[in-house]
C-alpha positions as CSV (number, residue, x, y, z in Angstrom):
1,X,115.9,51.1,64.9
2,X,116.8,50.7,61.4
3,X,113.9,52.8,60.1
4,X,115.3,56.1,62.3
5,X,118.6,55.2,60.2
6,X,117.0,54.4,56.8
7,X,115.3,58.0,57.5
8,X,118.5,60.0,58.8
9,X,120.7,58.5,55.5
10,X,118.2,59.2,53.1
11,X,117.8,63.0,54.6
12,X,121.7,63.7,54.3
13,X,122.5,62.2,50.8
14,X,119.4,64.1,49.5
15,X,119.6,67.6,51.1
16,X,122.6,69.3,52.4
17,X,121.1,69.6,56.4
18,X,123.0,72.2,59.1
19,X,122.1,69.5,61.9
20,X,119.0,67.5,62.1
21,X,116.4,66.7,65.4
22,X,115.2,63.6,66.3
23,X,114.4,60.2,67.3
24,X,113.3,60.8,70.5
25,X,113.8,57.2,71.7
26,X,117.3,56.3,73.1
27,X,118.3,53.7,71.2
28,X,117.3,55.1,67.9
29,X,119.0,58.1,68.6
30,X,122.1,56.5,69.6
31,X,122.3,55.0,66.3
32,X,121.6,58.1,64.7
33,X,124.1,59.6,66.8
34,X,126.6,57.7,65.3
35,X,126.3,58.2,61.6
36,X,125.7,61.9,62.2
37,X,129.1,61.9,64.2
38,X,130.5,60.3,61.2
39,X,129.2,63.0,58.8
40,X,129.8,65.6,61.0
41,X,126.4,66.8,61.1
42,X,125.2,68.1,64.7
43,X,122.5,65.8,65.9
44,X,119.6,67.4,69.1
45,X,117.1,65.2,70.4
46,X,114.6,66.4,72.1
47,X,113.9,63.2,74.4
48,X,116.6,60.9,74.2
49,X,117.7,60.3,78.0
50,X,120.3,57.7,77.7
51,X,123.3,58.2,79.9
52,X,125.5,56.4,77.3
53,X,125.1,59.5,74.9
54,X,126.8,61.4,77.3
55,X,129.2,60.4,76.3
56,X,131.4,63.2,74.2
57,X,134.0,61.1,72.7
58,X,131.4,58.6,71.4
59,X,128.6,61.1,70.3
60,X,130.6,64.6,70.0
61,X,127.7,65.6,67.5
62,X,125.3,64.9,70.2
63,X,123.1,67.7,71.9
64,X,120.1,67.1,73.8
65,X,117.4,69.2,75.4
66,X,116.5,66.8,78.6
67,X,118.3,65.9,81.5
68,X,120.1,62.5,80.8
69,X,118.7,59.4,82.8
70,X,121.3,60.4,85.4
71,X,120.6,64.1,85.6
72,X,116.8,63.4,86.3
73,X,117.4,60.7,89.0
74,X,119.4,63.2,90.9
75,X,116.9,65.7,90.2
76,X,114.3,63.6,91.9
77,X,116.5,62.8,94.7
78,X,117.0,66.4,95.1
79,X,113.0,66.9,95.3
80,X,112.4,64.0,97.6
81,X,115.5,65.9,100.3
82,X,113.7,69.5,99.7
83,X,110.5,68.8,100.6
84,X,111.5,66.8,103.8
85,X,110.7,63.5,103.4
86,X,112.9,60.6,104.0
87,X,111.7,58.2,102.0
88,X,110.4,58.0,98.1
89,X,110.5,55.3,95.5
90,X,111.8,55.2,92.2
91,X,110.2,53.0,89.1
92,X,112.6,51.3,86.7
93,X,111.7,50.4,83.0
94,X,113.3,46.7,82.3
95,X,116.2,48.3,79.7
96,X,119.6,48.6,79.7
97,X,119.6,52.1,79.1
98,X,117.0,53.4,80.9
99,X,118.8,52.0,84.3
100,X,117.8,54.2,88.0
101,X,120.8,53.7,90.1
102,X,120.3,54.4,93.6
103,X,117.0,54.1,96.4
């Protein structure tokens, strides 16, 4: 959103910042992701799950702390396979970035 760039502009023309944390949602944090690629200023979020950022030669300042979209999907599938069952069910927000693949 435009407030989580507002915020992140405003932090780096005021202070001289090593890297900075945050937003948490995808889509902010994509857009964040961007500027702070620009300015060359590392950029962690610690809930952003977005496969797109993934992406290193969009987001090369990009670090995160949770498994991407993709990451936790397998995970689950991996779950479901190790405690022998052969069938479990996967919920999908309505989002473009925030897509399950898979059954």
């Amino acid at each position: 959103d435009d407030q989580a760039q507002t915020s992140f502009l405003n932090l780096i023309s005021k202070h001289r910042v090593s890297a900075v944390v945050g937003p948490g949602a995808s889509e902010s944090a994509e857009r964040v992701a961007s500027i702070a690629n620009f300015f060359g200023v590392p950029h962690v979020s610690c809930a952003a799950t977005s496969e797109v950022l993934s992406n290193k030669d969009d987001y090369p300042m990009f670090f995160r702390v949770v498994p991407s979209d993709a990451g936790q999907t397998k995970a689950m599938a991996e779950l479901i396979l190790n405690v022998h069952r052969t069938h479990g069910r996967c919920f999908q927000q309505e989002n473009e970035n925030h897509q399950l693949e898979g059954e």
